[in-house]
N, C-alpha and C positions, 0 to 999 in steps of 0.2 A: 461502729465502723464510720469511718470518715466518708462525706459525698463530695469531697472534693475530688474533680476529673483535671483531666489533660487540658480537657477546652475549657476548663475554668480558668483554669489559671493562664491558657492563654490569652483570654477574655482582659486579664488582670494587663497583660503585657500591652495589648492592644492598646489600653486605658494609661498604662503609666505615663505619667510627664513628663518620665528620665529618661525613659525609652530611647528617644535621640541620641543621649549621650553613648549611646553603647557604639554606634559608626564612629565614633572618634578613637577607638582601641581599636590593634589589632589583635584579634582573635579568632584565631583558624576555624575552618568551618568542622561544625562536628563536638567542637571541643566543651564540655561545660568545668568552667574553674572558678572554682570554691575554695582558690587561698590566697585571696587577695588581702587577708588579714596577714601574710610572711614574705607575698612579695606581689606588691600591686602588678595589674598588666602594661604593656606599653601603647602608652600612644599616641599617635599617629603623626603626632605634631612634634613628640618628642626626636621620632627620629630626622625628623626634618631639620630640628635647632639642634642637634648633635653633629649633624654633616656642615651647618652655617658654620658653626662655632670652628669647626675643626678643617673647613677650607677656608672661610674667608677670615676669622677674627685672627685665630692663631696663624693659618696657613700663610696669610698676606699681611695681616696685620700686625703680623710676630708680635715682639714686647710693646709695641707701641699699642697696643689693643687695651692696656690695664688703664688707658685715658682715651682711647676713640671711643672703646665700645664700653669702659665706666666697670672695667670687671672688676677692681677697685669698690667697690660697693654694694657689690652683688650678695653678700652675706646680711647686710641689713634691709637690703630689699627685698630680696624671697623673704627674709625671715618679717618684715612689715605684711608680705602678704600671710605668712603664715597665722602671725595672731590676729586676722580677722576669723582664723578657724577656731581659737581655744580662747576666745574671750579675754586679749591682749589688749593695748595698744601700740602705736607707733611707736620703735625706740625701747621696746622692751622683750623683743626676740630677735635674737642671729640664729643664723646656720652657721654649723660649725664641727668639725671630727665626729664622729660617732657618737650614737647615745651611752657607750658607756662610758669613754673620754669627757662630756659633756657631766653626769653625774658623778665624776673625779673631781671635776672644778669645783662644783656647784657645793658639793658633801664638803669637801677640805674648807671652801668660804666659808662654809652656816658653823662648821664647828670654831672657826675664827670671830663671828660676830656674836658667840654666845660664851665667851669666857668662861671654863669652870666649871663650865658643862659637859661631860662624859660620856653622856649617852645616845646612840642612833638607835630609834626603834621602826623596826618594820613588821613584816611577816612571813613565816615560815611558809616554802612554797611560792614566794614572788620571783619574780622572772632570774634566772639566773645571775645573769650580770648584773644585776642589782647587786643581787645579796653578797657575789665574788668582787664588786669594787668596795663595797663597805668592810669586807674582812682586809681587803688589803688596806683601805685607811687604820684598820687597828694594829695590824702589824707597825706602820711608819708612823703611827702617832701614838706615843704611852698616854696611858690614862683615857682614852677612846674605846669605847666596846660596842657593839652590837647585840642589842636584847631582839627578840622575834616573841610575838605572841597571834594566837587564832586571830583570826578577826575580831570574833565576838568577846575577844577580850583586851582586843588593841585598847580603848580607852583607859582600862585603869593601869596598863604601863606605860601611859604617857603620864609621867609630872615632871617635874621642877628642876629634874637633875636632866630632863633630857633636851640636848640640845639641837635635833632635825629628826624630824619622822620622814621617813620615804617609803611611799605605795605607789603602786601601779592602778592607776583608776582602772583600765577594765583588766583582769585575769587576765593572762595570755592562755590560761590553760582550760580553763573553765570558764571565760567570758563575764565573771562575775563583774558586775561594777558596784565602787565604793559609794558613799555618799559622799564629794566631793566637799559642799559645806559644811556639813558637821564632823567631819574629823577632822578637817582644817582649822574650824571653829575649838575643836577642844585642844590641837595643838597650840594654839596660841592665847586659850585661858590661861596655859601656864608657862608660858614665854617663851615655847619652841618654835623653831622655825620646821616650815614644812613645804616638802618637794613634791611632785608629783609626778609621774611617768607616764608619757600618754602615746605611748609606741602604739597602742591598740584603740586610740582613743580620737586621735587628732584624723581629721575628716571622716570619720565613722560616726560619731555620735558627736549633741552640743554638746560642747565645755566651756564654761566660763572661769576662768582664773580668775581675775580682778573680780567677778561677782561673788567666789567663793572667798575671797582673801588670802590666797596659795603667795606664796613670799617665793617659789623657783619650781620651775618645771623642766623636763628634756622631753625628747620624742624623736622617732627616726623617720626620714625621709623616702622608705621602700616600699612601707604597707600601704595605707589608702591612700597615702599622697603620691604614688606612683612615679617615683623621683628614679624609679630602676636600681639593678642590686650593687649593696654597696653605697645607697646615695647618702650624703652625709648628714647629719642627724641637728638638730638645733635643741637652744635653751633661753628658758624664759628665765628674766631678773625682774622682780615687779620694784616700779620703778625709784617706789622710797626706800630699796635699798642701795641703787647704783652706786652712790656715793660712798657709801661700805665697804661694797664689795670688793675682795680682794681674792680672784682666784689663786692657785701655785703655778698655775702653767704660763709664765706670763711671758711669752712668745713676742716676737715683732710684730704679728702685725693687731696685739693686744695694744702696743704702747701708743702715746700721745702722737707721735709725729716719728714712724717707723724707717722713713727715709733721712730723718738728722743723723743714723746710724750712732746713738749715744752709745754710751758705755752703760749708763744708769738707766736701767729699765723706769718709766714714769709711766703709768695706766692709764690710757685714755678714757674719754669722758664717756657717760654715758654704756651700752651694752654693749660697745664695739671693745669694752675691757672685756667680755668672754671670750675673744678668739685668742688663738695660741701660733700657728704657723700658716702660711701662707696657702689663702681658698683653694679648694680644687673646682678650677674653673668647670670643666668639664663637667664634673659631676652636680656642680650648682646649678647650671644653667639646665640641665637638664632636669633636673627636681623643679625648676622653676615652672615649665611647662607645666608638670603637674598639680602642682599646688594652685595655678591659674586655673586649668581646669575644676579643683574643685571648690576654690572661690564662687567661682561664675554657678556652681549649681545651688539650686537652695535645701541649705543643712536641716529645715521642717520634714522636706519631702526628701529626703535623703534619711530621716532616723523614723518617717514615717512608713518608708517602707522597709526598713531593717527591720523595721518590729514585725510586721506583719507577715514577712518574709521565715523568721525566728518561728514565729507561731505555726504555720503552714510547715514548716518540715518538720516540728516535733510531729505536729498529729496524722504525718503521712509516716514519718520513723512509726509512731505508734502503732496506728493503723495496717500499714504493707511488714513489719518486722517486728513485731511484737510477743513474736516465738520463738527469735531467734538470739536473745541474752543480752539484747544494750538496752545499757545505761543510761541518764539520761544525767551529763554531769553538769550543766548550764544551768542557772535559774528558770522557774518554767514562766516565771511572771518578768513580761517582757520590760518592765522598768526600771529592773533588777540587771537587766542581762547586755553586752554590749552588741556587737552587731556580727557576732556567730552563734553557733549549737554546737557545742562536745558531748563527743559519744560515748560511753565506756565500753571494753570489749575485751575478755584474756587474748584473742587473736587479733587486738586491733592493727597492729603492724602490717600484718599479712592480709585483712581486707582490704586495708585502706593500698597495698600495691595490687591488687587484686582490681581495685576498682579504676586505679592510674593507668592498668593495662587498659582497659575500656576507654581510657581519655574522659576520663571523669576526675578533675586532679581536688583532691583536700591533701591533709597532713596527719601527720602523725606524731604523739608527745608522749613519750616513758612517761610511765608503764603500761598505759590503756588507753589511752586517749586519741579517738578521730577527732580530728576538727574540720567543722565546713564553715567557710566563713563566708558573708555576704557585701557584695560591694556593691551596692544598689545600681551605682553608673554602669555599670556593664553586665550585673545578673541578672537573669531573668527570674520570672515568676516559673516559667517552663523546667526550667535546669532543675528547679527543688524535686517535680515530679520523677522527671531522668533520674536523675543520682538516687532515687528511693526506689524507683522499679530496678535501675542496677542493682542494689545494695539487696534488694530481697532475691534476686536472680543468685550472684553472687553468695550467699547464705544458701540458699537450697539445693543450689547445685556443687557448694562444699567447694567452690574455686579457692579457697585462701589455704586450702591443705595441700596446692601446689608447690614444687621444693623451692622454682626461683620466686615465691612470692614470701619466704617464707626466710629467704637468704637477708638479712642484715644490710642495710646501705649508709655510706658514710651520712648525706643527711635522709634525715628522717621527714 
C-alpha cells in the first residue's frame, strides 16, 4: 500500500517552483484537468493579446498593421522562440498550417533530396495523421511506399532504399518516448533522412534536434504550448539543408519577394521557404503568448516534475484501483515515458465520461485507452490524489454503467 496522503502531496505543492505559474491560467475553481497534452489551457495574458490584436492592430490598424505592428514576421519570430524549446536555432523554425500540412511539405522535400529512394518507414500505431499524410504521398507519388514496423524492429527496416523515417518522439497513445539520438543516428548510417514529430513533445519534455542530428521536425501549437484550439502548428529545417529544400506547397508568402507579385514562383531564403499562404494573424499571436510563457519556465523543473508527477499516480492508480482491471499502458520507468500515464480499461470510454461529469477532465483513445496528462505549469500535485479517489469512487460505485455515460461523442 502506498503512504502517500493528501497532505503529502500538498506538502509537494507548497514546495513547487512552478507553483506561480498556475495564477497565469484560467482555470475554474473546482476543476482538475489532466488534458493539457490535447489542448493546453488558457492564459490569462492570452486573452488579453487576443482583444489587443483584434481592437487595435486589426480594428484601427487595419492593413497597415502587417508594417506598424511587423505581423509580416510573426511566423519566424514565434517560431525563433519556439526552437529555444526542441533544441533549434534561430532561422531554422516557422509556424505555419497545421502539423499535418507541415508534414506534407516536409515528407514530399526529403523524398526530393534523396533520389531513387522509395521508401518512408515509420510505425504501425503512430499518430494518425502521420501515417494518413504518408499514404496519401504514395498514392500522388509512383514508386513511394510506406513500410511500418514495431518499434523493436524499426532499425533493421531502415537501409539504403529508404528515403525519410517519420516518428513521433513521445506516443500520443501510450506516452512512449523514442530515443531520439539513436534512431536518428541509424537513419543517417544509411543516408535517410529523418523527421520527427513533437506534438507531444515540445514544451513537455527536453528535446534537442541539432544535439540528436534530426535533419526536420513539425509539432502543433494547442498542447503544452497553449497556443488555443486550432493554433497553427510549426516545422523545423535544420539548417544545412535550407538551401535544398524545396517544399510543393510553394505559396506567396513562401517566395523571395511575395509583393513583386511574379508570375515565377522563386523560394525564399532560408526557413521562411516553409510557409505556403498567408499567417493567421490571430491565431499566431495568440500561440505566441504561450510559447513565451513557457520559454520563461525552466524545461529541468518542468520534466522534473513530469516525472515525478508520472510516478505518484501510477502507485496511487495501483494502490486506490488495483481491483478494478486497469492497465497500465505507459512505460513504468519514467525515462522511458513522456509526460502523461495511459490507462487500459474495456469501459474506458464510459469512465473516463463518468469522471468528466465530476470535472475531473482526461481523455479517451480507441479502443481502451484513458489518458491523464500532466502540464507541470498549472497541475497540481493535489489533482493526481482527486482524480485517483474519483476514479476508485467511480469503479465501486459502478458510475460508468450509466446509459448517458456510456452514449458515444463526436470527440473522444
Amino acid at each position: 500500500m502506498t503512504t502517500l496522503t493528501r497532505d503529502h502531496l500538498a506538502r509537494l505543492d507548497r514546495d513547487d517552483p512552478l507553483a506561480p505559474y498556475r495564477q497565469q491560467f484560467e482555470l475554474e475553481e473546482g476543476l482538475v484537468y489532466l488534458n493539457g497534452n490535447s489542448l493546453g489551457a488558457l492564459p490569462g495574458a492570452a486573452r488579453r493579446r487576443a482583444a489587443e490584436v483584434v481592437e487595435q492592430e486589426w480594428g484601427r490598424g487595419l492593413i497597415r498593421s502587417w508594417n506598424t505592428h511587423d505581423w509580416i514576421s510573426l511566423p519566424e519570430r514565434v517560431g525563433d522562440k519556439i526552437a529555444r524549446l526542441i533544441g533549434a536555432e534561430r532561422g531554422e523554425v516557422v509556424v505555419a498550417d497545421s502539423t499535418s500540412v507541415n508534414l506534407f511539405k516536409l515528407a514530399a522535400a526529403a523524398l526530393e533530396m534523396r533520389p531513387g529512394r522509395g521508401k518512408i518507414v515509420s510505425e504501425p500505431g503512430n499518430f494518425p495523421t502521420d501515417l494518413y499524410i504518408l499514404q496519401g504521398l504514395e498514392r500522388f507519388r509512383p514508386g513511394v511506399r510506406l513500410e511500418t514496423a514495431p518499434r523493436e524492429a524499426l532499425e533493421t527496416l531502415i537501409d539504403e532504399d529508404t528515403a525519410l523515417v517519420v516518428l513521433t518522439h513521445v506516443h500520443y497513445k501510450s506516452g512512449e518516448m523514442f530515443d531520439m539520438a539513436a534512431l536518428t543516428a541509424r537513419a543517417r548510417a544509411v543516408g535517410a533522412l529523418m523527421l520527427w514529430d513533437l506534438s507531444h513533445s515540445a514544451g513537455a519534455v527536453p528535446v534537442d534536434l541539432n544535439g540528436a542530428g534530426a535533419d526536420f521536425a513539425v509539432g502543433c501549437g494547442y498542447k503544452y504550448l497553449n497556443g488555443g484550439p486550432g493554433a497553427p502548428g510549426f516545422l523545423f529545417v535544420a539548417r544545412r539543408h535550407q538551401e535544398a529544400f524545396r517544399q510543393p506547397l510553394s505559396g506567396w508568402f513562401g517566395h523571395a519577394n511575395p509583393f513583386a507579385m511574379q508570375d515565377r514562383f522563386e523560394p525564399a531564403a532560408g526557413i521562411r521557404r516553409g510557409l505556403c499562404g498567408t499567417t493567421g494573424v490571430l491565431a499566431t499571436s495568440v500561440l505566441e503568448v504561450g510559447v513565451e510563457l513557457m520559454v520563461s519556465a525552466d524545461m529541468g523543473q518542468i520534466r522534473a516534475k513530469s516525472r515525478r508527477m508520472g510516478e505518484i499516480f501510477i502507485e496511487l492508480v495501483e494502490s486506490h484501483c488495483g481491483d478494478f482491471g486497469f492497465g497500465l499502458a505507459s512505460p513504468r520507468d519514467a525515462e522511458r515515458r513522456g509526460s502523461q500515464v495511459s490507462l487500459t480499461h474495456e469501459q474506458g470510454f464510459a469512465i473516463m465520461q463518468a469522471l468528466i461529469a465530476r470535472n475531473i477532465i482526461g481523455d479517451f483513445r480507441a479502443p481502451d485507452i484513458l489518458r491523464f496528462g500532466f502540464t507541470p505549469l498549472y497541475t497540481r500535485y493535489v489533482d493526481l490524489w482527486d482524480t485517483v479517489q474519483a476514479l476508485a469512487e467511480v469503479m465501486r460505485r459502478e458510475e460508468w454503467k450509466r446509459p448517458e455515460f456510456r452514449k458515444l461523442t463526436a470527440v473522444t
